[in-house]
VOBA-1610 file (N, C-alpha, C; in pm, whole numbers, padded with zeros to 5 digits, always signed):
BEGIN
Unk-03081+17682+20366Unk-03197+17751+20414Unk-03248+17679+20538Unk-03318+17775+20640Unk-03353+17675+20725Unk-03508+17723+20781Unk-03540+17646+20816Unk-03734+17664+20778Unk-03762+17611+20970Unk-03815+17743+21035Unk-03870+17683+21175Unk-03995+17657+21149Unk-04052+17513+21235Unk-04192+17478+21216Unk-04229+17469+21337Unk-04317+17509+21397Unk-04427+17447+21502Unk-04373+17303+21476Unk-04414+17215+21594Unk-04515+17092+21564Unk-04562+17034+21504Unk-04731+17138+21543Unk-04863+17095+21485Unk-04817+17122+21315Unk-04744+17223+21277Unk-04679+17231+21124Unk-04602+17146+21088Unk-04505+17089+21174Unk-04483+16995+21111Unk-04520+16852+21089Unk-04612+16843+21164Unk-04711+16714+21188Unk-04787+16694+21008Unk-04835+16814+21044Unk-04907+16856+20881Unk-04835+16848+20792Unk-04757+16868+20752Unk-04630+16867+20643Unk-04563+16718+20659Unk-04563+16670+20755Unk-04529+16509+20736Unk-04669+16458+20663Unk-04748+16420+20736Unk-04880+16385+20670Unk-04888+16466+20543Unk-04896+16573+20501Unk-04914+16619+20342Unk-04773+16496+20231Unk-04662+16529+20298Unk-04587+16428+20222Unk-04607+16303+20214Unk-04631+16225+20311Unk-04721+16099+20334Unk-04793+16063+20217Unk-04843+16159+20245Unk-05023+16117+20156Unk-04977+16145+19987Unk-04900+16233+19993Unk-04853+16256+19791Unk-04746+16103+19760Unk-04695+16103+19879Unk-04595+15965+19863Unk-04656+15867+19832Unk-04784+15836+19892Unk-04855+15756+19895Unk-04951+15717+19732Unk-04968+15821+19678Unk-05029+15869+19576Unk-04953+15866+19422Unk-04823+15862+19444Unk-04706+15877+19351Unk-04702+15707+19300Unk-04682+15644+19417Unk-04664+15513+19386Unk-04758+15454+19261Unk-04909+15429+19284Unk-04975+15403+19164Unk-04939+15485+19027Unk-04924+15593+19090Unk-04928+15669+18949Unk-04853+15644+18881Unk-04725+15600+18925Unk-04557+15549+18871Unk-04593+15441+18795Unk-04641+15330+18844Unk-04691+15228+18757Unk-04783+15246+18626Unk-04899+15329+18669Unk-04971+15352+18550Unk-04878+15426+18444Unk-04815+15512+18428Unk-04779+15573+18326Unk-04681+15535+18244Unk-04718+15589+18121Unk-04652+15498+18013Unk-04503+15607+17954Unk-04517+15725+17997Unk-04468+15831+17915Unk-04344+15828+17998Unk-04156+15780+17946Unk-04095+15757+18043Unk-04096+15901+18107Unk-04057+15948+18022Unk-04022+16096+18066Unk-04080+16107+18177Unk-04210+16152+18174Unk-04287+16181+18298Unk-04255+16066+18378Unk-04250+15949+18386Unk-04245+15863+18487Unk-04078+15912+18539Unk-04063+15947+18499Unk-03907+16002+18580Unk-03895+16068+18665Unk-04007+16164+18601Unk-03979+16319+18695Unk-04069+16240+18822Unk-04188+16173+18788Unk-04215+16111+18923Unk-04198+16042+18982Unk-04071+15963+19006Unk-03979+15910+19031Unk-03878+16004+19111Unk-03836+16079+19060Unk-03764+16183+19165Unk-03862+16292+19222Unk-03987+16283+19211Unk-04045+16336+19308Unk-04092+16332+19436Unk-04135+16137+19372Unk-04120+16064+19518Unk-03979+16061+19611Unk-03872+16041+19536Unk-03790+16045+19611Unk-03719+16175+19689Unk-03745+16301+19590Unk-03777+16386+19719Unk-03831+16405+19807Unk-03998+16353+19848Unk-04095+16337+19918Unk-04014+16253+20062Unk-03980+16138+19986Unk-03931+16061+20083Unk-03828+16121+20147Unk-03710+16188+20096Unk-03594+16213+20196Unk-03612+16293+20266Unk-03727+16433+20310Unk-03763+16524+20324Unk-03843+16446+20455Unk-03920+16337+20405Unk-04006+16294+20514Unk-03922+16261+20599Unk-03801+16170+20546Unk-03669+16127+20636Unk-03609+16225+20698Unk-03585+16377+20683Unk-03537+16454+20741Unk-03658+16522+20851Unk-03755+16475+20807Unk-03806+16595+20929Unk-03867+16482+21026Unk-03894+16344+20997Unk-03890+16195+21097Unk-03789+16168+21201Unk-03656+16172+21131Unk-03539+16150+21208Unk-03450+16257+21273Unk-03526+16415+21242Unk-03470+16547+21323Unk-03576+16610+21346Unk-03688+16613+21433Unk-03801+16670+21439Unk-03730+16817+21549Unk-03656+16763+21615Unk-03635+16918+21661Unk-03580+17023+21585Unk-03515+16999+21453Unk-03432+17073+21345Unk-03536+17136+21295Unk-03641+17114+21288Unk-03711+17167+21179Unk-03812+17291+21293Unk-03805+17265+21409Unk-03894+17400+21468Unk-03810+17423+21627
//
């Protein structure tokens, strides 16, 4: 699939991932339930590669 962004959209969509990335981390620690700590665990790490793809190809994405 391929997704054109503005910019200013993708500026926003870096910063929205940012900030949940940012947010994931504590939460990973606090929780006790593995299960769930898993899924947020690969959530961050989707967050992250996504941030990595649209950081290191900003013209790909608009």
């Amino acid at each position: 699939m391929n997704l054109t962004l503005d910019e200013e959209d993708r500026d926003w969509l870096v910063a929205l991932l940012e900030e949940r990335a940012k947010e994931l981390h504590p939460e990973i620690r606090r929780c006790a339930a593995h299960v769930y700590k898993d899924d947020l665990k690969k959530t961050l790490v989707r967050c992250e590669a996504i941030l990595d793809r649209l950081k290191t190809n900003p013209d790909s994405a608009g």
